[in-house]
Every structure is written in C-alpha cells, then in structure tokens.
C-alpha positions, -999 to +999 in steps of 0.1 A: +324-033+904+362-021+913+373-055+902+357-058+871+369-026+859+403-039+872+402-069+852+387-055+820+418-024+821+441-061+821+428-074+791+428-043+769+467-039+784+469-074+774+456-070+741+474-035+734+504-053+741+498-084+719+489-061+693+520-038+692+542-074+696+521-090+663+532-051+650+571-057+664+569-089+647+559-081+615+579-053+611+607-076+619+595-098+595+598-074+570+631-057+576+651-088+586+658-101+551+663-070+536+694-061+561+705-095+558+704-098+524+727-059+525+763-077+520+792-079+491+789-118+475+827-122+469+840-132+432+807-118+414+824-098+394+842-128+373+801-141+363+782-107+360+779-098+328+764-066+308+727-074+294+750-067+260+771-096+267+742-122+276+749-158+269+723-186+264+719-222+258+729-230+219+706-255+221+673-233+228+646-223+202+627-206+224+643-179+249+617-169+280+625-133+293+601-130+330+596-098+345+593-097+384+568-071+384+541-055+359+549-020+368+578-013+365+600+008+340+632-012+337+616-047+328+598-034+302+630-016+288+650-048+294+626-065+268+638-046+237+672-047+253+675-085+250+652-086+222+681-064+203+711-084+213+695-123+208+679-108+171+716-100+165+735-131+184+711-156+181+691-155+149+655-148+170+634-138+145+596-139+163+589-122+199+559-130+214+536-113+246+517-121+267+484-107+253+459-121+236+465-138+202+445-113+179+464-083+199+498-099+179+476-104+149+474-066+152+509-056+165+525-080+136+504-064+103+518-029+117+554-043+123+550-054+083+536-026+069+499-047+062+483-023+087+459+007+081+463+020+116+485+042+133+507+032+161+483+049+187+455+029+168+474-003+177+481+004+214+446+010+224+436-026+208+466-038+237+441-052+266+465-058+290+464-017+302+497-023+319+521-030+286+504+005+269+533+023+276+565+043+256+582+014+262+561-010+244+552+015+221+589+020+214+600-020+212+573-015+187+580+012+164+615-006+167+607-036+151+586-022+123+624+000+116+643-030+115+616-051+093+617-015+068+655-018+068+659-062+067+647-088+040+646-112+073+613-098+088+606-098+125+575-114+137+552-107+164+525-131+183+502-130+214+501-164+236+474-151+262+437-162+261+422-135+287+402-109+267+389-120+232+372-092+226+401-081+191+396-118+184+359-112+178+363-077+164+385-100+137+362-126+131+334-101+129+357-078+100+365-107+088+334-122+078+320-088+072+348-082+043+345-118+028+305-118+028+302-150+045+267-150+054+274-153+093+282-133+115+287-150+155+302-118+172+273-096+165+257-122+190+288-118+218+274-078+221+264-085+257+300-101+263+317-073+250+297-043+262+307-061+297+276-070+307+279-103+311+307-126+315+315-155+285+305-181+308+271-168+312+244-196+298+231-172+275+261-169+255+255-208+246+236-189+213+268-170+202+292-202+203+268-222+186+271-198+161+304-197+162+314-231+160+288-233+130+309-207+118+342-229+126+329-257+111+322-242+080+355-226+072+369-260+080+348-281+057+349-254+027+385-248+030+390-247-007+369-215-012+385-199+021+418-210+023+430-180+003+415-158+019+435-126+038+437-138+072+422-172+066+442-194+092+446-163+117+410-160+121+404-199+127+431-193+157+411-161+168+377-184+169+400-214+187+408-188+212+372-177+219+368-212+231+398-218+253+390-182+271+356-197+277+368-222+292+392-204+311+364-183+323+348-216+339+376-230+352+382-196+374+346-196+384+351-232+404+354-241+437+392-248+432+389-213+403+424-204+410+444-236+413+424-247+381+426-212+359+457-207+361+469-243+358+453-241+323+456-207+314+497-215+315+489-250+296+472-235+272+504-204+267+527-229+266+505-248+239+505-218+220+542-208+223+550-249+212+530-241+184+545-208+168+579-220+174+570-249+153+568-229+124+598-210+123+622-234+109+659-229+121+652-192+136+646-184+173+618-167+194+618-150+220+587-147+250+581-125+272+557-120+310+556-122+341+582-142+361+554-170+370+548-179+340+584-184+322+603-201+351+597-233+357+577-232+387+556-220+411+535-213+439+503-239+437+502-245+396+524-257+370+537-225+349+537-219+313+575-224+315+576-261+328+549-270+301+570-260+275+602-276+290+582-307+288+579-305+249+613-284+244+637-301+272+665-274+268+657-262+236+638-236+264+657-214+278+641-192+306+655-156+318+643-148+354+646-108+366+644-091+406+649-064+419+661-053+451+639-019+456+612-009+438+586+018+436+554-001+413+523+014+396+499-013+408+459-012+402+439-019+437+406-041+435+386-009+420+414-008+394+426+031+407+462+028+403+490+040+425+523+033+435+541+012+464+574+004+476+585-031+485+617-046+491+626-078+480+654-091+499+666-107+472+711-105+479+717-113+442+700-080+434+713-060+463+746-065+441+734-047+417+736-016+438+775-016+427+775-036+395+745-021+380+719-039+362+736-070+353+730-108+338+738-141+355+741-170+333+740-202+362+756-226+341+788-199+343+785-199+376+816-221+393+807-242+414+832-237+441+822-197+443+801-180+465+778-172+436+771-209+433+761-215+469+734-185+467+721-198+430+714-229+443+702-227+480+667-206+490+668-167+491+638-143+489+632-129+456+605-102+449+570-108+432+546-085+421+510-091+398+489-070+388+469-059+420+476-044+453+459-045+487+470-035+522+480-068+530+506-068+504+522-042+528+514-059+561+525-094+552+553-089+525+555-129+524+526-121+497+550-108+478+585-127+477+592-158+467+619-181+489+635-201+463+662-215+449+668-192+420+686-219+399+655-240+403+635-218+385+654-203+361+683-210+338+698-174+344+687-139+358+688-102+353+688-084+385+683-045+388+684-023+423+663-002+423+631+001+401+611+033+389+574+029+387+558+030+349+538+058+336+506+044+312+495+062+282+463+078+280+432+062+277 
C-alpha cells in the first residue's frame, strides 16, 4: 500500500512539473519575440514617411488599404486618412468595404444626396457590427461634404457576400415600388428572421422565385432598364446567389479551406468589376489584412486574385501593430477587450517615429530596412473572434512572414486603442 501511494505522489510530481514546464514554455514562447523584436533598425529614418506623404505605384488602379485587426481605433481612422490624401494625390474617386454589396448601395445614395435616411438610418443597415463606429460614421459624413462641395463625386461600393439580408430588403422595395408582380424576398422570411440558414433545402422555393424574378428582368430589359436602381438590384439578386453558395461551401467537410477560398474569389471578382467602370480614376479597398495582401495562411486571398487580373495596376497597403488592446466578440458574441503583442520590430519602431508608412520599393537595398522587409518576422493578426487559446498560444495570432511578400508597403502603429461600437 506504502508503495503505491509512493509511486502515485511521483506521477502527480511528474505531472505538476510537466505542467508548469509546458507553462515556462509557453510563456517563453510568448515573450521571446516581443523582447527580441525591442531594438533601434538603423537608417529608418531616411524611408519612414508620414501617412501624408504616402507614395504608391503610378501604375495602380486599384489601392488595397488591410487592417491587422477589426477592433481597433487607429485602422479604422487610418482609412479616411489615406482615403484623404490618395482622393487628392491620386485621382481615387470610388472607396469600397468590405460589406455586403447592397450595404454600399445604401452608404453611396446617402454620400449623393439620393437618400431618405439619416446617417444613423444608414449605419444600422452596416452588418458587419464592428465598422458601426464614429469613425466610419465620420469617413462617411466626410465623403457626402466633399461630394456637396466637388462636381467630381465620390463613390462608395460593398465587395462582401456574407449577409444579404439589405440585398433582399432592396429587391423586395424594389419590386414593391415598380409593381412587378413578384415578390421572392417575402419567401426568404425564415432566412432573415434567423431561423434558418440560406442553405437550408426549404429555401429551394425562394430562389426559384428569385431567379424567375432574374430571368424576367433580364429578358424584359426594355421595360426595366430605366428603372431607379435597375442594374443595382440585378447585382443585389446575383449576390443572393454567391452568399448561398458561400453558405455551402462553409458547411463542407473542407468548409473553411473552401469558404474562404471563394468568398475572397468572389471579392476580388467584384472589386475587378467596379474598377472596370471607372475610366481613368482610382479606387481604393479597404479590410482585413488577409484579404488585401497577397497571401495567406491555407487559401488564396482576395488580394492575389486581383493581382492576377490587375498585375501591378494593384497596389496593396499592409498595417501592424506592435501593442494593442482589441474589442473582440467571443463565440457567444459578448465583446470584450484583449491585449496581445505582435512582435512585429518594424512596428516596435514606431514607438519613436510614430505612426508611420513604408513604401518597400524605397526601401535600399543595402539598408537594414531591406534585410527585415524581405526576410520572416512576426506580425500581428487579429479576426473577429476571441477564445482563450488566442492567449495561451499567441502563434494563433501572428503571422511569420516576409512582410514584402505580402504586401507592396505598410503602415505600422505602436500601440493600438480598442474601438468603442455605437449603440444598437
């Protein structure tokens, strides 16, 4: 008996102490690349520039601005920041989110005066719950100014295909104004009231309808095509049908390698398209770092699609920070806010520089600048949910990557304040 007591009190020693060396490890894990990432890079003061002074390609149509996290303050201010400066440098004339395509539909009648609604009206049709803020209310409110003070009118698009719920609220005002004697959304109720989801078999009813819907604005095209909203709301019904098939492709056995892989084909697709139509004017995009650069973890991004049809008429704007406090939503969706560390030494400059842009192709190539652009660093990574592992393992959230690899140049801040979201 006095042994087997003496040999279980060995294995919970044993296990105590392989449990608070997994804890050692992790937390060295952790800490290690942020102190070694805690030193002066020599000469970056001849390449750091003010976001002011921010240089691109002259050859890009289309400028992608990423942000390295969803929650945070200073990526959402840099938007109308470089939105500003390339609507003044480089003749951009068209921003674009990423929210769904009837959200812009919305955001772009207020922007040009076509709009009944107030501006609070217009941020609660914003899905997305993390871009209703002051700040995107304000990049907003600033681009309805300009358009009441310019001839050259600012235009504003959504690229996502998540939640089509505005898209059916359009199609259903649409029809509903127009007296076209059908009416599809009334059947997408279930959808919308968030009982089911839109892959759910007895949806197949609703998108019959609405394709008999499709069809018929196609083939009668002379009596519609003059219509108010006429070519918006066949884009609305297109997107109905590309969420739907997102909404399978998540539901596989590969859901997340194949979701997102077309959920960023599909952006791009979209992006392609709008700049198509704006002549010899620029437009800027806007989202999450995974999506503009040009790659990443397990799927193609949104960003290398649209290299592929642009070559370096894209032009994509990575962002990090070095600290950050970020409102992130947990699996129930209760916010709160967390503090990571990226590791990242191109931000950690920013501690004496101050938020400041790095164009790569400045960069010389016998600097120290150059060697850190181009070899693997950590860089900080942030979506839109939290759990405890996120904490535990930080490898969940930092990227170790050549930063020239994925980007054509950066913004980095220090340190990062967490956002505060407008009432419900």
């Amino acid at each position: 008996m006095k042994v087997l007591k003496k040999i279980i009190k060995i294995i919970v020693v044993l296990f105590l102490a392989l449990l608070l060396g997994l804890t050692a490890l992790d937390i060295y894990m952790i800490k290690k690349p942020e102190q070694d990432a805690k030193k002066k890079i020599d000469g970056m003061e001849e390449f750091a520039r003010q976001i002011e002074d921010l240089t691109i390609n002259e050859k890009a149509n289309v400028i992608g601005l990423g942000e390295a996290t969803h929650g945070n303050v200073e990526f959402q201010e840099l938007k109308l920041d470089v939105l500003k400066d390339l609507v003044d440098k480089y003749d951009v004339s068209c921003f674009a989110m990423e929210m769904d395509y009837a959200e812009g539909v919305i955001i772009n009648d207020y922007i040009n005066g076509c709009s009944g609604m107030t501006i609070d009206e217009v941020m609660d049709h914003i899905s997305f719950r993390i871009y209703r803020t002051e700040e995107i209310r304000g990049l907003i409110e600033w681009m309805r100014e300009y358009n009441n003070l310019h001839d050259d009118k600012l235009s504003f698009y959504g690229f996502d295909l998540q939640n089509p719920d505005v898209d059916l609220a359009l199609i259903r005002d649409f029809v509903k104004e127009n007296s076209i004697d059908r009416d599809p959304a009334g059947a997408f109720e279930p959808f919308m009231n968030g009982e089911v989801s839109l892959r759910a078999e007895s949806l197949n009813h609703a998108f019959e309808e609405l394709e008999n819907l499709r069809s018929e604005l196609y083939s009668n095209k002379q009596t519609y095509q003059n219509l108010y909203n006429y070519d918006r709301i066949l884009e609305c019904i297109e997107n109905v049908f590309r969420a739907r098939e997102l909404s399978v492709k998540y539901a596989g056995d590969n859901g997340m390698v194949e979701g997102s892989g077309y959920r960023d084909q599909m952006m791009a697709k979209k992006v392609v398209e709008i700049s198509e139509t704006l002549g010899d004017s620029r437009m800027m995009i806007t989202g999450h770092n995974g999506h503009i650069g040009y790659a990443g973890n397990f799927v193609r991004t949104m960003g290398s699609f649209i290299r592929d049809e642009l070559d370096d008429a894209y032009f994509a704007i990575g962002t990090d920070y070095f600290i950050t406090k970020c409102n992130m939503p947990d699996s129930s969706g209760k916010r709160s806010v967390h503090r990571f560390v990226s590791g990242d030494i191109l931000a950690y400059q920013a501690k004496d520089l101050g938020t400041y842009y790095l164009d790569f192709s400045r960069v010389g190539k016998d600097s120290d600048v150059y060697r850190y652009i181009n070899e693997p660093i950590y860089t900080g990574s942030l979506g839109e949910s939290y759990s405890i592992l996120n904490t535990i393992r930080q490898d969940t959230v930092r990227i170790y990557c050549e930063p020239d690899y994925l980007y054509d140049s950066m913004i980095f801040v220090y340190e990062c304040t967490p956002l505060n979201l407008l009432a419900k």
